[in-house]
ZAMARGU-4260 file (C-alpha; in steps of 0.2 Angstrom, whole numbers, plus 5000, padded with zeros to 4 digits):
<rodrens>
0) 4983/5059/5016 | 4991/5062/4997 | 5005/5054/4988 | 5020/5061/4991 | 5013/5071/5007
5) 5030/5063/5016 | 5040/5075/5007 | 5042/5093/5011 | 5033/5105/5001 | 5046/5116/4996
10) 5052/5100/4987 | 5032/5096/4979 | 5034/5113/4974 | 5048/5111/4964 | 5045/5093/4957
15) 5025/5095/4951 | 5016/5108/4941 | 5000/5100/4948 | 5002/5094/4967 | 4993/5077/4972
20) 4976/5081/4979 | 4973/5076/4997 | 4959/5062/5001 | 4953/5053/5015 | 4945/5036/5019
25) 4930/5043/5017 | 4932/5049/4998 | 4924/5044/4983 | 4925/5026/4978 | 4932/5031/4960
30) 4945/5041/4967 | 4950/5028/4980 | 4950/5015/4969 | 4962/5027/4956 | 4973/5030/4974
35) 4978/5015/4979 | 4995/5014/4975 | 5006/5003/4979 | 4998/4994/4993 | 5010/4987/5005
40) 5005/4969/5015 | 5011/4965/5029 | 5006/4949/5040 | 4994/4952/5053 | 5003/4945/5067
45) 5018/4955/5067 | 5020/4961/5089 | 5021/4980/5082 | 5010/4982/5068 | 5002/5000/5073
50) 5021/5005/5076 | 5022/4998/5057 | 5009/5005/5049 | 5010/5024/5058 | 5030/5022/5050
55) 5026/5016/5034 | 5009/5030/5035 | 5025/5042/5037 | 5035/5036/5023 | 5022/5037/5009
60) 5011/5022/5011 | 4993/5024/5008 | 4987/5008/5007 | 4991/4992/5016 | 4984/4976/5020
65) 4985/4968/5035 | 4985/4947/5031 | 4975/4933/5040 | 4978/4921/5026 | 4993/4915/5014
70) 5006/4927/5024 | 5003/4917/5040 | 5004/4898/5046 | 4986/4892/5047 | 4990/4889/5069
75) 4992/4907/5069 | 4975/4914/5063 | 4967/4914/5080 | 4982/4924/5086 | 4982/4935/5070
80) 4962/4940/5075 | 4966/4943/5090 | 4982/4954/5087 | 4971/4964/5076 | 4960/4968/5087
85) 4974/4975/5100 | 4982/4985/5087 | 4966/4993/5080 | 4965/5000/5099 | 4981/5005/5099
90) 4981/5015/5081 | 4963/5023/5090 | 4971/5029/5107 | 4983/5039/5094 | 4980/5059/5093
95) 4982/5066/5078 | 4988/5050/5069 | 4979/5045/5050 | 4984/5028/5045 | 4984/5025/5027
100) 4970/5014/5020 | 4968/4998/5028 | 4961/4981/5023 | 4962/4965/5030 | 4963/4950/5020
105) 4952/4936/5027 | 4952/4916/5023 | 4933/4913/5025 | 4916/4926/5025 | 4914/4921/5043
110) 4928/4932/5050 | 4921/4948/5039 | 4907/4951/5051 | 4915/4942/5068 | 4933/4955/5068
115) 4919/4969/5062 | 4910/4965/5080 | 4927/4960/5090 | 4935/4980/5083 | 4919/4988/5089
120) 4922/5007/5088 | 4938/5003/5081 | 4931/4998/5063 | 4933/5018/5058 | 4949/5015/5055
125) 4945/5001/5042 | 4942/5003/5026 | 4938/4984/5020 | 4943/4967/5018 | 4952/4958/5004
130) 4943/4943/4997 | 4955/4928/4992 | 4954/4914/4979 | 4939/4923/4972 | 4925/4914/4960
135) 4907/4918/4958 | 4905/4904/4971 | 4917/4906/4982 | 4916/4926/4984 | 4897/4929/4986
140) 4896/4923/5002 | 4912/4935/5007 | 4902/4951/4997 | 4885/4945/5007 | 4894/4945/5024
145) 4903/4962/5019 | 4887/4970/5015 | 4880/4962/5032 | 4894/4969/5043 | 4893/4985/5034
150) 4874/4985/5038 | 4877/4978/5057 | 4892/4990/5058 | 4888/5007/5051 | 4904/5010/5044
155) 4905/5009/5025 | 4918/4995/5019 | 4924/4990/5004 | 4929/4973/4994 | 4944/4970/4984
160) 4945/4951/4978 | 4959/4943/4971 | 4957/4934/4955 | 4970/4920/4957 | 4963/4903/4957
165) 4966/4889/4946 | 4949/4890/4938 | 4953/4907/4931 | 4971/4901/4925 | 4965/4885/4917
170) 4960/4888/4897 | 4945/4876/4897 | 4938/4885/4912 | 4944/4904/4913 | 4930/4910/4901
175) 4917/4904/4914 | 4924/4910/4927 | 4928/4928/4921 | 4907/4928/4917 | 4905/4921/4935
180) 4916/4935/4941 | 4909/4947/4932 | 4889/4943/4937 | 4897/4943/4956 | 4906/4960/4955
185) 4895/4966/4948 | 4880/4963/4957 | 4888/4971/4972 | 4898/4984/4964 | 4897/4999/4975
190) 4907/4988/4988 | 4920/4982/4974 | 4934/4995/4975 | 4949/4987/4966 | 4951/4969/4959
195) 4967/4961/4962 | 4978/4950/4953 | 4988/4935/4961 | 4999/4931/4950 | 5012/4920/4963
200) 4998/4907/4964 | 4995/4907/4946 | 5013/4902/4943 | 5013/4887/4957 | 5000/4880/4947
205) 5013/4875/4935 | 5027/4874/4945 | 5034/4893/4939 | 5041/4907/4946 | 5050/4924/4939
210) 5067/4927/4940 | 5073/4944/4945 | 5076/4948/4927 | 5060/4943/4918 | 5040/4954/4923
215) 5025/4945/4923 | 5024/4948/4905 | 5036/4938/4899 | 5026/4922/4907 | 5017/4918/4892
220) 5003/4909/4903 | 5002/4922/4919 | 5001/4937/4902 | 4988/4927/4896 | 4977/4927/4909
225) 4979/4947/4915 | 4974/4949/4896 | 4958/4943/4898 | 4956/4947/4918 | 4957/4966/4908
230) 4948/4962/4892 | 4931/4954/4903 | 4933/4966/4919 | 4945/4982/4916 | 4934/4990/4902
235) 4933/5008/4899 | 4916/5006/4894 | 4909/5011/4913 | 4904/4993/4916 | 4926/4989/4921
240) 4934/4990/4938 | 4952/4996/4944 | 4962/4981/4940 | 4979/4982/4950 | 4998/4975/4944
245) 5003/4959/4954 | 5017/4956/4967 | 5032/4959/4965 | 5044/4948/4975 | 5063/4949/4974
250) 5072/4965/4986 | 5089/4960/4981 | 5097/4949/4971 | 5116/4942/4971 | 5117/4937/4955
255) 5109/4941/4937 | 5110/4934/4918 | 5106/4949/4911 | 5110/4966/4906 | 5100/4979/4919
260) 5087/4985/4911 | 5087/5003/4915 | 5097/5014/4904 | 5109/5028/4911 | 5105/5042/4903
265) 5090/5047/4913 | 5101/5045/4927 | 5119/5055/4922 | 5105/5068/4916 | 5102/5073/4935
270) 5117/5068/4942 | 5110/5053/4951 | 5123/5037/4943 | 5122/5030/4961 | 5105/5028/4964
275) 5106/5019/4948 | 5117/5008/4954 | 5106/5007/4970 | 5091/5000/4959 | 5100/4988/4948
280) 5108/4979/4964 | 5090/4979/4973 | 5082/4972/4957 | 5071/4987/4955 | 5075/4987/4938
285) 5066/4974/4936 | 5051/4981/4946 | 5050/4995/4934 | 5048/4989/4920 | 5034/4978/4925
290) 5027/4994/4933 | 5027/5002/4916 | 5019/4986/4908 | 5005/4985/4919 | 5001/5004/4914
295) 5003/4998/4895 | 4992/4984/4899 | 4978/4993/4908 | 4983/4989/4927 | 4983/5004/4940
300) 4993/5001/4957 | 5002/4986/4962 | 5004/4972/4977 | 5020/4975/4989 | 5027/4966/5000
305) 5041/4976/5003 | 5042/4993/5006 | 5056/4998/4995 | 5046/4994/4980 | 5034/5010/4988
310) 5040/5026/4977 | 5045/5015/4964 | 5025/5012/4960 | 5024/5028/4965 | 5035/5037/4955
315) 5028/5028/4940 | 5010/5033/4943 | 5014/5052/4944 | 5007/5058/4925 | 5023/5067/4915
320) 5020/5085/4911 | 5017/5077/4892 | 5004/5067/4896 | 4995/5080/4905 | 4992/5091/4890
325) 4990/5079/4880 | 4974/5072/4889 | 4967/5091/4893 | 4967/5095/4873 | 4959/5079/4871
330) 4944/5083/4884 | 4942/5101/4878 | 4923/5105/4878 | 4925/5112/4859 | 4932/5095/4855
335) 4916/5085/4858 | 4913/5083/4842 | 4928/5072/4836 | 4945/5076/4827 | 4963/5074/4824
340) 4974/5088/4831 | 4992/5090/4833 | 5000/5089/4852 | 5005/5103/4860 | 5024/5093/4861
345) 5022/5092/4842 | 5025/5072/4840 | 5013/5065/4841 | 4992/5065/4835 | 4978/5067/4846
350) 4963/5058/4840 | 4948/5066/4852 | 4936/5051/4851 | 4947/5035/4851 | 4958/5045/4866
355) 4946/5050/4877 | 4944/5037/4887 | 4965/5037/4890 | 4961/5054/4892 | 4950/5054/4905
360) 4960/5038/4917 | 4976/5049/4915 | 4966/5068/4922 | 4959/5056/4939 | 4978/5047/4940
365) 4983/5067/4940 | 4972/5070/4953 | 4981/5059/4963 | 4996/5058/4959 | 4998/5075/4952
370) 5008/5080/4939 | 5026/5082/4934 | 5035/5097/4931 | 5039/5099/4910 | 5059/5093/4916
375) 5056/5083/4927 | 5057/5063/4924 | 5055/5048/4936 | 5075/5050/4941 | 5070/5064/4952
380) 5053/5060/4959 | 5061/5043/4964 | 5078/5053/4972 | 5068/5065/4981 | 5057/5052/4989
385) 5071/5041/4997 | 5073/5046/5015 | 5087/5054/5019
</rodrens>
């Protein structure tokens, strides 16, 4: 699979000086982890999900989860299990078919190793299971029963906890729960692929929720926290983790207070006003801008529930021509030794040492990704990704 693999190449070729790289479920765990994208959930009881997932597989999707817990009423787990299991099959009997990455999100470690048995063969086709409400406490026994259905199973599976309980939200508790995290996930980080931030259950711990008009940012105690989640666990150092962008929920919206948040220029620049419009009226203008301020915050990827809010995140991710050349004469081998140097666009400075490590995050989201051509902007990476 790659990002924007759904497109035609004649099309890749004209919209990236660097193409995204192809990878598989059996990549690198850094490279996965960087790949993500926007990971798309969808309940785990829906009648048709292999159709779902080979469709969505086909319109970009690389990553989903598949839900046993908040998406679903608590009488429908059993059912949810056993759809799995059926759908697993069908996706198998499939020639030729590679779904995206897939995770299932469980609600207790007891169902990590019992639907690892129940899929039998099947597993292949999994690449791990999304641990919720995560503490030191409450996740070590999901890492212990991942490791053991790993071992029982012989299929390598990974872990992505969400960080969303109240523990972590509340100011006299959230520095000892980031340490217990931190000992947890670490202890067991070869299976720790991405940590994930649930920023809707933060909010109903006070009652909150975003309007269409306002990013998780501008909630002064949801900011607070995905500062420190990135602070304690999203270093750069080598001891961090991928940390990805939380949900966003609104697809359309009737009515707003605000002024649309994307400007037009971009837009009458490459002849695409109407798509514009499109965004504005489905809220997307709203989802991109907090796309951009989880990049400026340290966050890679994001939560979906939709799948229009695919190439948005997408698009985003892709690394601008700019940025690109930026990051290559940063890493330059003759540049080991420090410095300050001019960019190559000649407006801004390149300091080797304290850019490196930006340096470094933006060359493996190229990989991925790819890389934009020099005139070409997110306008035309989002237009040539819409189906037709």
């Amino acid at each position: 699979m790659r990002h924007f693999g759904h497109i035609a190449p004649a099309v890749r070729q004209r919209l990236f000086h660097q193409e995204p790289s192809a990878f598989s479920a059996d990549s690198p765990a850094k490279l996965l982890s960087a790949a993500l994208g926007a990971t798309l959930y969808s309940p785990a009881t829906r009648p048709r999900l292999a159709d779902d997932i080979v469709k969505q597989a086909a319109n970009g999707v690389v990553s989903m989860v598949l839900c046993l817990e908040d998406s679903i009423d608590d009488a429908d787990v059993v059912a949810g299990e056993e759809n799995l299991v059926r759908q697993f099959a069908d996706l198998a009997s499939r020639p030729g078919v590679e779904p995206p990455l897939l995770f299932i999100r469980v609600r207790t470690p007891e169902q990590i190793p019992d639907l690892v048995r129940r899929l039998g063969a099947t597993v292949r086709l999994l690449s791990g299971f999304v641990l919720p409400k995560f503490t030191e406490e409450r996740g070590i026994p999901f890492l212990e029963a991942l490791t053991a259905a790993e071992s029982a199973g012989g299929h390598r599976l990974f872990a992505m906890p969400v960080l969303e309980s109240p523990e972590l939200l509340y100011r006299e508790s959230r520095v000892d729960t980031l340490e217990g995290i931190s000992r947890a996930v670490d202890k067991y980080r070869d299976r720790v692929l991405a940590l994930r931030l649930g920023v809707t259950d933060f909010c109903s711990s006070y009652g909150l929720r975003r309007a269409p008009d306002m990013t998780a940012y501008d909630v002064q105690i949801v900011a607070s926290v995905i500062a420190d989640v990135v602070n304690m666990l999203g270093r750069a150092d080598g001891t961090g983790f991928t940390v990805t962008g939380p949900v966003w929920e609104y697809f359309r919206v009737s009515e707003r207070m605000f002024k649309p948040q994307l400007r037009q220029s971009p837009f009458l620049e490459v002849q695409a006003v109407e798509l514009r419009e499109k965004l504005i009226e489905h809220a997307m203008d709203g989802l991109l801008r907090e796309i951009s301020l989880d990049q400026a915050n340290g966050l890679l990827g994001k939560t979906c529930i939709h799948p229009s809010h695919v190439l948005p995140v997408h698009a985003l991710s892709v690394v601008s021509h700019e940025e690109y050349s930026d990051a290559q004469d940063i890493l330059r081998p003759e540049r080991g030794g420090g410095g300050v140097l001019r960019s190559a666009y000649t407006n801004k400075m390149n300091e080797v040492k304290p850019h490196r490590a930006w340096a470094e995050r933006t060359l493996l989201r190229a990989e991925v990704f790819g890389v934009a051509h020099e005139d070409v902007g997110f306008v035309e990476l989002l237009a040539a990704g819409i189906p037709g």
